[in-house]
N, C-alpha and C positions, 0 to 999 in steps of 0.2 A: 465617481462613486468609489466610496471606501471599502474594501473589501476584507471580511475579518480573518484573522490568523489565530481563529478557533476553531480548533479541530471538529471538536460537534456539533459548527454548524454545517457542515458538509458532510457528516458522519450519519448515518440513519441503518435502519434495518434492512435498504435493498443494497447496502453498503460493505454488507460484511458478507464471508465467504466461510463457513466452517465448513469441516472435515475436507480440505482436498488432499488428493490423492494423486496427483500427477508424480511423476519423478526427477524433471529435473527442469529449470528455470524457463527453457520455450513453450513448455508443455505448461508451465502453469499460468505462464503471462499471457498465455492465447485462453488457457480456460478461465481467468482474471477476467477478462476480456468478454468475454463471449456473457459471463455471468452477466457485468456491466449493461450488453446490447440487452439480454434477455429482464433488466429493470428498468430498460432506456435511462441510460448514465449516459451512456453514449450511442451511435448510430452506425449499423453492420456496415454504411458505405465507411464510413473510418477507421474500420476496425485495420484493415492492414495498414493505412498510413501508419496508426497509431502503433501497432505492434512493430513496424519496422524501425520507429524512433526508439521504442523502448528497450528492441535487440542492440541497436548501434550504440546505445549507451552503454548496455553491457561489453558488449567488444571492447569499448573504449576500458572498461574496469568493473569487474563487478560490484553489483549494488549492494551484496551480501556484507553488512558492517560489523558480522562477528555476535556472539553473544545469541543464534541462531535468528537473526533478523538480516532481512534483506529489505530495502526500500526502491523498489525499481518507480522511477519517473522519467517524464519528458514534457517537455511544451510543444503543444500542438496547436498550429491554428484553427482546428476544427473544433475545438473543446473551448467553449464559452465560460464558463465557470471554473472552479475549482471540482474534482473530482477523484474520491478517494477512497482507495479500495482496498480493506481489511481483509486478509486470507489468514488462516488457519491451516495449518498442515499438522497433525499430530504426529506422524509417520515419519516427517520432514524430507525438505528434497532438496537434492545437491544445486547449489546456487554457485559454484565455485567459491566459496566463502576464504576470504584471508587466513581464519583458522580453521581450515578443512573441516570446518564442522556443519553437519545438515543445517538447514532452515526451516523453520517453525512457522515464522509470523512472517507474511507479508505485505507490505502498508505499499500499497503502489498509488502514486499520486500523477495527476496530470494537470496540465494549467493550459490558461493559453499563452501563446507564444511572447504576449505583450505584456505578460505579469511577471518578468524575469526576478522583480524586488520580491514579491510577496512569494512565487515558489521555493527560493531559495528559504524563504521564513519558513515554509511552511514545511520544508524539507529539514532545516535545522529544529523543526518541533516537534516530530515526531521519533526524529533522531534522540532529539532529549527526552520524550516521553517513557522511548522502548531502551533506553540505558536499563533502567530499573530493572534487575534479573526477576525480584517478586512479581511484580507487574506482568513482564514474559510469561512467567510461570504458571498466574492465574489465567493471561487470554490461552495459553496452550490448554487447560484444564476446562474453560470455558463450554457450557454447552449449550448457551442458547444462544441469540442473537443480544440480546434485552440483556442478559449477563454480560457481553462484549461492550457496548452501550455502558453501561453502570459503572466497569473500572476505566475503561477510557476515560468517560466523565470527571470521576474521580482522580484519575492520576493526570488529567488537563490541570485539576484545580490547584494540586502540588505541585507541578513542575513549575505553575505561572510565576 
């Protein structure tokens, strides 16, 4: 089975996350998380696996790529699909970011263990999506779901 490396087929309305308000990268990748269980993305028995892969990445380096985006992932063999989780931070929270700057957006993505080709795609797509400072700037201003939805959509079709 071929599996697509577009972003909004994975992308939907129990997908996105506005207004969080945590303050600093554990706190939001656990409440990421928990949003996830609470739309069955994923399953409460996974939830620590899956938070302790997505810690030990960050140890490794932070996923904060500057420009106030952070993209925390990991492969996990509990996570069957692709699964990808939009946050919003108005307020923004310390991610350790390369240039000390808060984070706004967070696109955390999960695959499973066996998709190593298509997550690193899907990880280099996002990353090119959220380049775009405009694009940042509308999902930070964003108030609905259905609005997050619309420019993703839109800025998938430009970056293709």
């Amino acid at each position: 089975m071929i599996m697509s490396t577009n972003i909004i087929d994975y992308l939907d309305k129990d997908s996105i996350c506005l207004e969080v308000k945590r303050k600093n990268k554990r706190n939001v990748i656990s409440h990421i998380l928990d949003y996830l269980i609470s739309k069955k993305k994923i399953t409460q028995a996974n939830k620590k696996e899956i938070n302790k892969l997505l810690i030990q990445r960050e140890e490794m380096g932070s996923t904060a790529i500057g420009g106030c985006i952070a993209l925390p992932h990991a492969r996990v063999n509990s996570v069957k699909d692709i699964v990808i989780c939009l946050a919003i931070a108005p307020e923004g929270v310390d991610f350790d970011s390369l240039d000390q700057e808060k984070v706004n957006i967070i696109a955390l993505l999960l695959s499973n263990q066996k998709e190593a080709g298509l997550h690193l795609k899907m990880l280099a797509f996002l990353a090119r999506m959220l380049r775009d400072k405009y694009f940042v700037q509308q999902l930070k201003i964003a108030k609905t779901k259905e609005d997050v939805l619309a420019l993703v959509n839109k800025q998938q079709q430009a970056v293709r």
